[in-house]
C-alpha positions in Angstrom: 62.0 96.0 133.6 60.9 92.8 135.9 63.8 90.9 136.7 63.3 87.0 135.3 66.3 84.9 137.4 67.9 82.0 134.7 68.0 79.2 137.2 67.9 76.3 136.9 69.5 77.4 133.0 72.2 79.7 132.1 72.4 83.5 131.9 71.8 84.4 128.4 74.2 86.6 127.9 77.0 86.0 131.1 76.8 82.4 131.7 79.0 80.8 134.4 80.8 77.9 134.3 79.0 76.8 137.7 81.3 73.3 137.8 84.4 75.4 138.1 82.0 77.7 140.4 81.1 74.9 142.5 84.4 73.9 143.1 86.1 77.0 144.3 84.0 80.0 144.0 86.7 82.5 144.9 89.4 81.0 142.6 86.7 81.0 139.7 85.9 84.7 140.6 89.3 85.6 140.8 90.3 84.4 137.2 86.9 86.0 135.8 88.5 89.2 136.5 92.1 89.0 136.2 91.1 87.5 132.5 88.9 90.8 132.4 92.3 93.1 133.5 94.3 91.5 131.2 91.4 91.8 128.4 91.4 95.6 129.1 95.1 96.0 129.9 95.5 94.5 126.0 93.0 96.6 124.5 94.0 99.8 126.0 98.3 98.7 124.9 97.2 98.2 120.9 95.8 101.4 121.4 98.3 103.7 123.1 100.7 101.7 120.4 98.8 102.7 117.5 98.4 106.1 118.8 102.3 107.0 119.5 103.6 105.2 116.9 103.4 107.5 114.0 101.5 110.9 115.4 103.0 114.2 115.6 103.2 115.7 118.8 100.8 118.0 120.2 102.9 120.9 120.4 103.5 121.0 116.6 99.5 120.6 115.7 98.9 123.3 117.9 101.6 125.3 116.2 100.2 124.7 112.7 96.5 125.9 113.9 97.9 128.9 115.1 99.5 129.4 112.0 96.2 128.5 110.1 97.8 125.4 108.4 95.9 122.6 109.9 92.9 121.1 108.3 91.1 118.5 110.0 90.2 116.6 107.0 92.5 114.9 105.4 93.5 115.6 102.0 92.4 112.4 99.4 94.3 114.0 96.4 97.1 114.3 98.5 96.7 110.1 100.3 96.7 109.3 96.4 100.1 110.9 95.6 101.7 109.2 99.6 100.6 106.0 97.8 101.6 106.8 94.7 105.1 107.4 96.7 104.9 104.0 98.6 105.0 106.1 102.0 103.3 104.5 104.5 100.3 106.2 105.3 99.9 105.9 108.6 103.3 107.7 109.3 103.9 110.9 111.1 105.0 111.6 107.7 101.7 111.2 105.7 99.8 112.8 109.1 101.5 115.9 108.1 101.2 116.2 104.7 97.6 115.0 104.7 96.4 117.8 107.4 99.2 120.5 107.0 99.5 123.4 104.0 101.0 126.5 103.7 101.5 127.0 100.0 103.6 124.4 98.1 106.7 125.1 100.5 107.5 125.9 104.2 109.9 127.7 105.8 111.8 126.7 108.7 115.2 127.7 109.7 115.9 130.1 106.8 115.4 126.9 104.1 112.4 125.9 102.0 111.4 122.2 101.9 108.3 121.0 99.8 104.6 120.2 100.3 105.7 116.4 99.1 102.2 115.8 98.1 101.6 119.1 96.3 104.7 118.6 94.6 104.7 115.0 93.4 100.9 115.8 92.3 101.9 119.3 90.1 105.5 119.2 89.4 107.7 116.3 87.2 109.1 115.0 91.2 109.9 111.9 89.7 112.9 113.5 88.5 113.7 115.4 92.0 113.7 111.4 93.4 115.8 110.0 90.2 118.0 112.7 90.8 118.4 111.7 94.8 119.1 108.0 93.8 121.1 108.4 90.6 123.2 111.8 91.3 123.9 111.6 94.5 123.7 108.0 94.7 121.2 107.9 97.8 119.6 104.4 98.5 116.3 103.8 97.0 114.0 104.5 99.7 115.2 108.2 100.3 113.4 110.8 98.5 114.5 114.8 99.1 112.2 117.0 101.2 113.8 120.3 99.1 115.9 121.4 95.8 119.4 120.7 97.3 120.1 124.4 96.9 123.5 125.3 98.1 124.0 121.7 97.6 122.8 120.7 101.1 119.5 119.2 101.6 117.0 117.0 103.6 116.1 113.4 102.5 113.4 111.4 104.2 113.7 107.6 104.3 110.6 106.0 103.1 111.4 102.5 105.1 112.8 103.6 108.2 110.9 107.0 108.7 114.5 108.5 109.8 115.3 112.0 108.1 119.0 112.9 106.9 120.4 116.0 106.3 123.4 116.0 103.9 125.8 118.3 102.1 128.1 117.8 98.8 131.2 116.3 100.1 132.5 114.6 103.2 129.2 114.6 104.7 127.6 113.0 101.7 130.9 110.6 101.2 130.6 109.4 105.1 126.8 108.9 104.8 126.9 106.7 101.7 129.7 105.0 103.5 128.0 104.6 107.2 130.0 106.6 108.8 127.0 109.5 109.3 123.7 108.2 110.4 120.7 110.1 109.7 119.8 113.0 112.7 116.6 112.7 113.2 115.1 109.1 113.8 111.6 109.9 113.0 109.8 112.9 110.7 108.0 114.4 114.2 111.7 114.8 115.6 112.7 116.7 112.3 109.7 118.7 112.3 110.2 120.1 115.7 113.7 120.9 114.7 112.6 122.6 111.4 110.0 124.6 112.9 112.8 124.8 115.9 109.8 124.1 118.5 112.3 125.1 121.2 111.4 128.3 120.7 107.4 128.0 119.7 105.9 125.8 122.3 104.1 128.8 123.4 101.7 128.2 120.7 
């Protein structure tokens, strides 16, 4: 293509300022691209940020593919029952249960928890939740990840994406009073317990 210079007019698609050129031409240079850094520098934060906020870790998606549980495409039955659930669906949370199944239950550490979404889609889990809040009097936004058998149990914590595990008694009594706070501050960390990725990062 023949090159067609602009002068005496503008560049059509980068035009300079030329009276800020024409009065210092390195200072105008040197703002150009320290706007362009922090342009880039911006772009490339709200990225990383929306990236590691809510993803589970590497190690536990190459786990579930070796264990032939990952599916790339993610479930729209199962986004309808998340919503359905008021999780937020761009939680590590909803990452997992829209791309991970092994049944309608997994097994981690000798105890079942559910598939929430195949669950709240096939089974009356309303009543697992009203059970959580009215029961054992758990705040509003918790809703169980199992059946509380041998009255112990997870609960996942639909507002602060922290996970609590909690037994009938002084464990429950200290919780509900603030004394226990929940073990795991996000679903990834309570995943890699569950699946006790201490011991599988081979995979």
């Amino acid at each position: 293509m023949r090159y067609i210079p602009c002068l005496p007019g503008k560049h059509p698609i980068n035009p300079v300022n030329r009276e800020s050129f024409d009065i210092d031409r390195s200072t105008y240079w040197k703002k150009s691209d320290q706007s362009e850094i922090e342009k880039e520098d911006s772009e490339s934060l709200a990225f990383l940020q929306a990236v590691d906020k809510n993803m589970i870790s590497n190690d536990l998606v190459c786990f579930f593919k070796a264990k032939g549980w990952w599916y790339d495409d993610e479930s729209t039955e199962y986004k309808t029952e998340l919503e359905k659930l008021n999780v937020d669906l761009d939680s590590d949370f909803s990452q997992f249960y829209m791309h991970v199944e092994d049944g309608p239950t997994f097994i981690g550490r000798g105890k079942e928890i559910y598939h929430i979404c195949w669950f709240s889609k096939n089974t009356d889990f309303d009543i697992a939740i009203k059970s959580t809040h009215e029961v054992l009097g758990l705040p509003r936004e918790y809703i169980p990840l199992d059946s509380f058998e041998g009255e112990n149990g997870y609960f996942y914590n639909r507002k602060t994406e922290e996970v609590v595990g909690l037994s009938v008694g002084q464990e429950l009594l200290d919780f509900k009073s603030g004394k226990l706070i929940p073990q795991w501050k996000n679903f990834n960390d309570f995943l890699e317990y569950y699946f006790d990725m201490a011991l599988n990062r081979s995979f």
